[in-house]
N, C-alpha and C positions, 0 to 999 in steps of 0.2 A: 263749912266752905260754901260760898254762893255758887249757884249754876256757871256764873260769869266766868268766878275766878278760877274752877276747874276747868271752865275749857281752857281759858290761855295759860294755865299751867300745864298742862296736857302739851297744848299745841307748841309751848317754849322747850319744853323737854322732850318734846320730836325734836324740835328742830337742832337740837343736841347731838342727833342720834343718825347719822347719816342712813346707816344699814335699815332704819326704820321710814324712809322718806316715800318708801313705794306703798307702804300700806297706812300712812298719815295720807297721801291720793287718796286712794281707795273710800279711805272712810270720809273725806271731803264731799264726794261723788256720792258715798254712801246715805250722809246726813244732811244732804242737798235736794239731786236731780234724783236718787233714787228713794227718797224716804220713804213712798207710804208702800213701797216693794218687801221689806221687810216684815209686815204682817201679814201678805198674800196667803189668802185660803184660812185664817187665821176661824175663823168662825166654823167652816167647814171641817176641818178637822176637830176641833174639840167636841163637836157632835161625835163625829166618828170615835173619837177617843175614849168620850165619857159613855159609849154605847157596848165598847168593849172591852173596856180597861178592866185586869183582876189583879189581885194584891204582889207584892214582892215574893212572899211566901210563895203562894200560887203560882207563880210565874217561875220560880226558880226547880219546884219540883215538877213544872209541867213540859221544861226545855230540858232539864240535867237532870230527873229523878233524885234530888238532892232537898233533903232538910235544912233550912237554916238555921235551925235554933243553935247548932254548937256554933255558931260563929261567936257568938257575942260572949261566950264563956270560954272557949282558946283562948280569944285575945283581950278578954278583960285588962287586963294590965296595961297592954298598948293602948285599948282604945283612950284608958282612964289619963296615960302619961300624952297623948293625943287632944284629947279634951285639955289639959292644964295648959299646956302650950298655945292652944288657939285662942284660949282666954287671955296668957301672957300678949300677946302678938297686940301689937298699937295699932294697926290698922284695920278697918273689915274688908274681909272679902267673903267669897262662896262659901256655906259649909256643908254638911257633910249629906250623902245621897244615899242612893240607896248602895251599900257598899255590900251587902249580903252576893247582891246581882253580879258585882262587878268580879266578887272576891272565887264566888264558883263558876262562875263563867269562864277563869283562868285555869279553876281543878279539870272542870268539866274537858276542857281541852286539853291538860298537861301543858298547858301555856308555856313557851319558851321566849318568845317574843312577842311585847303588847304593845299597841300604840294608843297612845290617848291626847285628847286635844282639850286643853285649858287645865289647869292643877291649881290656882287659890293654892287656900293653905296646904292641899296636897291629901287632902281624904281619899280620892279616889286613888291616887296613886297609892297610897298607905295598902289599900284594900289589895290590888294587883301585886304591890310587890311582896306583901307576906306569903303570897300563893307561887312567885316567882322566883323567891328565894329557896326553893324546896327542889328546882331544878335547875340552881344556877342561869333563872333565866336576864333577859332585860328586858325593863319599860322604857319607851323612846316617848318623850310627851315634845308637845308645840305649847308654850305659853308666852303672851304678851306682856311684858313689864307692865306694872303697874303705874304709868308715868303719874299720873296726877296726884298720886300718894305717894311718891319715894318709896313705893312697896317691893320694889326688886328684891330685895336679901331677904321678905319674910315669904315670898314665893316656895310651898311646899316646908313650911317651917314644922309642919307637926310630922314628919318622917325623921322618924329616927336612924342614928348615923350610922348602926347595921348595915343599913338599907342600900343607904345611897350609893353602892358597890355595884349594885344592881340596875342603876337611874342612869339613864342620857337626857338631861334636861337644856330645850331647844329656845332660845329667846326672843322668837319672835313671833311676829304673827303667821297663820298656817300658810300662806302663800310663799312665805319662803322654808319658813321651817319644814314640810312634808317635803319639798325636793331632796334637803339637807339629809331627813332621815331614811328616804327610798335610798341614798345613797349607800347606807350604813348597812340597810337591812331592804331586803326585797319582798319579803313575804310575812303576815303577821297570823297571831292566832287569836287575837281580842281585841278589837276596838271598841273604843269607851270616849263617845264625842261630846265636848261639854264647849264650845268656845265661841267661834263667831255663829249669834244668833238667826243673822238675818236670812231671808229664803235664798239668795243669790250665795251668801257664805255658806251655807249647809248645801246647799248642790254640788255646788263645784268641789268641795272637801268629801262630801259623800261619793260620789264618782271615781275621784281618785284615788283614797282609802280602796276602797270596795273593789277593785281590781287586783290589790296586794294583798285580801284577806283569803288561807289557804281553803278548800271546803274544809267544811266542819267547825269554820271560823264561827267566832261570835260578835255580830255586830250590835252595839248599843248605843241610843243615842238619849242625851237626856232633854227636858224640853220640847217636847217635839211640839206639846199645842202652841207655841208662840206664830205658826205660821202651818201651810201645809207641806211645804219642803220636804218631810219624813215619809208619809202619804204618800205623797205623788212621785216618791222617789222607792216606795216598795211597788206601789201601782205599774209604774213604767215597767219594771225589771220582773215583775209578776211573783212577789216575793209575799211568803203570806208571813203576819206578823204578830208580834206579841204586843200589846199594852200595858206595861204596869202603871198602875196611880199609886204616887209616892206624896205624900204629906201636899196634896189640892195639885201636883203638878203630873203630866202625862211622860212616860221614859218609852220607847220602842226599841226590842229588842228580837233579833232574830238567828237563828243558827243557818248559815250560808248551807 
């Protein structure tokens, strides 16, 4: 598909979508008057980042005192019926991150309640709800349909139907979705932010979140070098922070 004809397929299947009209704005505003906003500090932080960033490993036993090597051997089986499914799936999107992070991030807290922003095929969420399923908890995510692919119904396809007992899955974009789930739930024990990139979208969703996470909470953000958003948003609040570098990209994680 050409550049062309994704956008107006994109912009025809907004225009379908009434409940989606405030954040079809947004992103006009976005990829217009505000485009080269979106990389702010972009160069600055990835110094920062490549100056302090240490491994996943590393990182998980230096926040949770926690090994990760048995993740990937409990859940062989999932991960293996995981992997087939995202191969089955006709469309691409996101795959899989550092899930070791995500997964004890939730033990490390006895996680009850996690919120996370963007889901793709649903890895991170896979990762939070095997850990939440251990206390009856819930994950509340924010995801945007996939207009320009008809990707709606493979949104989170490689969670298995255990799970989804577990899931409140929100369809739209975070500006409406996060009032929807403060509504449900007031206070979280793990955020796991993966969705609007830009520095103006990571602020305002950072701010927000960041208010409803309990102490002791775990904040994590993936991507952070696309801009300085993450930076200057631990900077401000005087938060000291962790780097991990996950397969060339930078993830910021910290215990509130």
């Amino acid at each position: 598909m050409s550049e062309i004809s994704r956008v107006l397929k994109t912009f025809v299947a907004y225009l379908k979508r009434p409940d989606l009209y405030p954040e079809l704005g947004r992103k006009i505003i976005k990829n217009t008057v505000n485009r080269k906003s979106a990389f702010k500090g972009k160069e600055k932080t990835n110094s920062w980042a490549a100056s302090v960033a240490i491994s996943q490993k590393e990182a998980v036993f230096k926040l949770f005192s926690i090994n990760i090597e048995d993740f990937r051997d409990q859940y062989a089986e999932v991960l293996q019926s995981a992997n087939r499914r995202e191969k089955e799936c006709p469309i691409k999107m996101g795959g899989p991150g550092a899930l070791e992070l995500i997964y004890y991030a939730c033990e490390f807290t006895k996680a009850e309640n996690v919120i996370e922003t963007g889901v793709a095929y649903g890895w991170s969420s896979l990762a939070a709800l095997l850990s939440l399923e251990k206390r009856n908890g819930t994950l509340y995510s924010s995801d945007m349909p996939y207009l320009a692919q008809d990707g709606d119904q493979y949104v989170g396809c490689i969670v298995p139907e255990n799970l989804k007992k577990h899931w409140k899955l929100f369809r739209f974009a975070d500006k409406e979705s996060l009032p929807k789930i403060f509504a449900e739930c007031s206070s979280f024990d793990v955020l796991h932010y993966d969705s609007d990139k830009s520095y103006n979208g990571r602020m305002w969703a950072y701010n927000e979140v960041y208010g409803k996470l309990k102490l002791g909470a775990v904040f994590i953000s993936d991507d952070i070098g696309d801009n300085s958003a993450y930076q200057d948003f631990c900077e401000k609040n005087n938060i000291e922070t962790t780097v991990v570098e996950y397969e060339g990209k930078y993830i910021g994680v910290f215990v509130k």
